[in-house]
C-alpha positions in Angstrom: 102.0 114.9 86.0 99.8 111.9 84.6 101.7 108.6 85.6 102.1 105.9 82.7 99.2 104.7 81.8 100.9 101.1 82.5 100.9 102.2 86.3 96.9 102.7 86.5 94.7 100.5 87.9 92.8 98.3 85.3 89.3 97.6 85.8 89.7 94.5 87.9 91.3 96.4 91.0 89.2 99.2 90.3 86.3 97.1 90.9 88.0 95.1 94.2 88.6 98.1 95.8 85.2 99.3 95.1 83.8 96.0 96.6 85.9 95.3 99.4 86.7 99.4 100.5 90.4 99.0 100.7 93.4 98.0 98.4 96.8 97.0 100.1 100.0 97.3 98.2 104.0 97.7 99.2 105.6 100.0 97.1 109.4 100.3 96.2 111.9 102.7 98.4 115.4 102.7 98.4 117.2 100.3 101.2 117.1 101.1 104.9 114.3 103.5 104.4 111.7 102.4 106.6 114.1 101.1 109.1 115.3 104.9 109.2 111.5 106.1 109.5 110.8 103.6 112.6 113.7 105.1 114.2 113.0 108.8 113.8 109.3 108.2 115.0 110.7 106.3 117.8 112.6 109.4 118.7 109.6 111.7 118.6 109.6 113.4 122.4 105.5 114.4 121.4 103.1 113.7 118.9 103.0 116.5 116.1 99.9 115.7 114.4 99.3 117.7 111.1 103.2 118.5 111.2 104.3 115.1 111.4 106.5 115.6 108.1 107.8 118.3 109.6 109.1 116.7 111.9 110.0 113.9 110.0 110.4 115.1 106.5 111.4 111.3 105.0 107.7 111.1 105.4 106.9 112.9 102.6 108.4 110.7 100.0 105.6 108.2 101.3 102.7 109.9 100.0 104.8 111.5 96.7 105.5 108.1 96.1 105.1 106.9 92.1 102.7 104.2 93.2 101.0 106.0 95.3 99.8 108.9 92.9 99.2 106.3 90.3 96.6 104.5 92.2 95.7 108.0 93.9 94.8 109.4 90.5 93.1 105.7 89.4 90.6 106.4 92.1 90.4 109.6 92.4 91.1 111.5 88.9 93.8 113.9 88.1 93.0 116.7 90.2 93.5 114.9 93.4 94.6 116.7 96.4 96.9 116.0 99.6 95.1 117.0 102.5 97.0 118.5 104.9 95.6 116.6 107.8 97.8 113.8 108.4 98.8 111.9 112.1 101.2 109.6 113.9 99.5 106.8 115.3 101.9 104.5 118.1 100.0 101.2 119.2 101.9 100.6 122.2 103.1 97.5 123.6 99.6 96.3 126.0 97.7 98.6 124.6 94.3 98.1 124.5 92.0 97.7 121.1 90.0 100.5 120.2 86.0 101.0 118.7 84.9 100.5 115.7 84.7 103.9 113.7 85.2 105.6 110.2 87.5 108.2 109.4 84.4 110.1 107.1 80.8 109.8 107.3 79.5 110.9 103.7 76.2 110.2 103.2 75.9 109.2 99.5 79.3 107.0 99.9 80.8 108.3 97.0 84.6 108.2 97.1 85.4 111.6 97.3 88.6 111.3 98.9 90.8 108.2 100.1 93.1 107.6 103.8 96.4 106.5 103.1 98.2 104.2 105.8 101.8 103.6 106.3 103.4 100.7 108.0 107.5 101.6 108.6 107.6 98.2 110.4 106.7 94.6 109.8 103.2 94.1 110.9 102.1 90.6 112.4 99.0 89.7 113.7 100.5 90.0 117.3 101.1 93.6 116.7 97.6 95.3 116.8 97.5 95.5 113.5 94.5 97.9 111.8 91.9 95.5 111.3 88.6 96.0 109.0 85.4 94.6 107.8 85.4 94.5 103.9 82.1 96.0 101.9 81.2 98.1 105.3 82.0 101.5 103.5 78.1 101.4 102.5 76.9 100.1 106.2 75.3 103.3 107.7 75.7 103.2 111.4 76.3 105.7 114.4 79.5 106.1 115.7 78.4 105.7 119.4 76.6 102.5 118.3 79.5 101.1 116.3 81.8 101.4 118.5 80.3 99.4 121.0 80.6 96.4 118.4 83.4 93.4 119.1 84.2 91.1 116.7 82.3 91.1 113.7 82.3 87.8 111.3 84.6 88.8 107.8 86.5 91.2 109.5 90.5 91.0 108.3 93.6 92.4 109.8 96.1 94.9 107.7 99.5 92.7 107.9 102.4 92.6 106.0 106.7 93.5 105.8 108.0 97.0 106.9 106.1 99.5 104.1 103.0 98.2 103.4 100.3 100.6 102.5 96.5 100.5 102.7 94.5 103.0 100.5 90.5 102.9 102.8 87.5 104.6 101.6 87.2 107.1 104.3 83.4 105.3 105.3 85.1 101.6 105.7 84.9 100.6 109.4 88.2 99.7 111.0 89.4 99.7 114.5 93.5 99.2 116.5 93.8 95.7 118.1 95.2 94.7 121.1 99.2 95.2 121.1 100.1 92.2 122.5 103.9 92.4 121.1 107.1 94.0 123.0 107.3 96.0 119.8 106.0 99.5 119.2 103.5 99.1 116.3 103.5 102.6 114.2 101.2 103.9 111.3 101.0 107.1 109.9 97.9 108.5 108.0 97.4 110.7 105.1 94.4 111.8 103.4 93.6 112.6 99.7 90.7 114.2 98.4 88.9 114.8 95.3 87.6 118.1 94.2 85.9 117.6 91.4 83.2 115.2 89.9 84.5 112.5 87.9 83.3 112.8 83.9 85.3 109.7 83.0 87.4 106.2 83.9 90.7 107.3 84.9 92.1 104.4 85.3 93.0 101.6 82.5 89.1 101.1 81.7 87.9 98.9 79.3 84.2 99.6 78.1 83.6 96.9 76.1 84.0 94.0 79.0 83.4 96.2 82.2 79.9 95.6 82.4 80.3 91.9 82.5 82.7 92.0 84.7 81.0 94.1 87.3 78.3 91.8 87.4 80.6 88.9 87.6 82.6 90.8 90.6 79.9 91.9 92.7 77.9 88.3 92.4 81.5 87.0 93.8 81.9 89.6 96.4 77.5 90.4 98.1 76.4 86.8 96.5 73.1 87.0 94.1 69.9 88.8 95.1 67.4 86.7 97.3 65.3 88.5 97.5 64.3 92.5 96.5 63.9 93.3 100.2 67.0 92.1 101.3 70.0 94.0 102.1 71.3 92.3 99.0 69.5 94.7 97.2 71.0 97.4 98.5 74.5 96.2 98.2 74.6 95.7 94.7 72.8 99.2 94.3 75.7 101.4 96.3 78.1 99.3 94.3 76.3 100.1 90.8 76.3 103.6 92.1 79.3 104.0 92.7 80.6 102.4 89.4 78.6 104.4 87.8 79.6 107.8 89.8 83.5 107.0 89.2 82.9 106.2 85.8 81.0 109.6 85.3 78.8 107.8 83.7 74.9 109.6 82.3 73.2 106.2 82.8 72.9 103.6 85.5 73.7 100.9 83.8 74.2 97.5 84.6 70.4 97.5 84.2 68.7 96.2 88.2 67.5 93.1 85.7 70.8 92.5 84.4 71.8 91.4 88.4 69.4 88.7 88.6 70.9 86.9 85.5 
């Protein structure tokens, strides 16, 4: 079923999420949910992987949630699948952080499906939370290579209360931090997928001011051209590409002209 088209994303999250690789929200659920979530993981004697809501079936509300399949079918159109890959990830008290690595490796970047993280906890910064570098779901690099990256300059940590959700483009490079809490720090990942190629918005798109605001977002986000053998270049041409691809658009417009304006 469609949501309302109140509950879409408009063009200016559309094009955040498309900049940065990620969009955090915190949907509503009814009182004591995630409180009762930490406590059945907590009881978990192994981890069950794929059958994870199995063996926690309140789980399952998380990704049927309302907000969840409106922004699911913003980004990824109305034929959007649940994967059935899914996983319980416990960040133990002392634990140590781990690589940088994506979750997908596609090599045009398109955004053919979408990971879905769950927080049943609150998440502080003591807490190895997830952390992430925005704009590096069009950074090609190998996984053995990346991972032997530390701290990278930009990089931003998921935080929030008990129930925040993340929504990553699978090729955005994230990584677990150090635990450093006496608390265990739990997430729980889903993935969507899309099956199709887009043929239009489907999200709240306005036609007649996207353009300008695309140029106005992506100047904010990669900073103008310097020059056309920069990796500047090649920012702002993934991110038209990807507008475009989403969009299902015939022509790839903003004109490469229009950016140095």
């Amino acid at each position: 079923m469609a949501p309302e088209t109140r509950d879409l994303l408009d063009d200016e999250l559309v094009l955040r999420f498309l900049h940065q690789g990620s969009l955090q929200f915190r949907p509503r659920f009814p009182d004591g949910f995630h409180e009762r979530v930490y406590q059945q993981l907590a009881q978990l004697k192994h981890n069950p992987g794929n059958h994870i809501t199995r063996e926690v079936p309140d789980l399952q509300a998380v990704v049927e949630n309302p907000v969840v399949h409106a922004l699911a079918y913003s980004l990824l159109g109305p034929n959007y699948q649940v994967h059935p890959h899914r996983h319980f990830y416990d960040n133990r008290p002392g634990s140590m952080s781990q690589g940088w690595h994506v979750d997908a490796a596609t090599p045009d970047h398109m955004l053919r499906g979408l990971i879905l993280f769950y927080y049943p906890q609150d998440t502080d910064l003591n807490m190895g939370p997830t952390v992430f570098v925005p704009g590096t779901h069009f950074r090609d690099a190998p996984m053995d290579r990346l991972a032997s990256y530390a701290n990278i300059r930009g990089q931003r940590n998921f935080i929030g209360p008990a129930g925040s959700m993340v929504l990553l483009h699978p090729d955005l490079w994230h990584a677990r931090s150090l635990n450093r809490s006496s608390q265990h720090r739990y997430m729980i990942k889903f993935m969507l997928t899309r099956p199709d190629e887009p043929e239009q918005p489907s999200w709240r798109h306005d036609p007649e001011t996207a353009g300008a605001l695309f140029l106005s977002r992506v100047r904010e986000f990669v900073g103008p051209i310097n020059s056309f053998c920069s990796d500047y270049l090649n920012e702002w041409e993934w991110r038209r590409k990807l507008w475009n691809w989403m969009r299902g658009a015939p022509r790839q417009d903003p004109n490469l002209m229009d950016f140095l304006v």
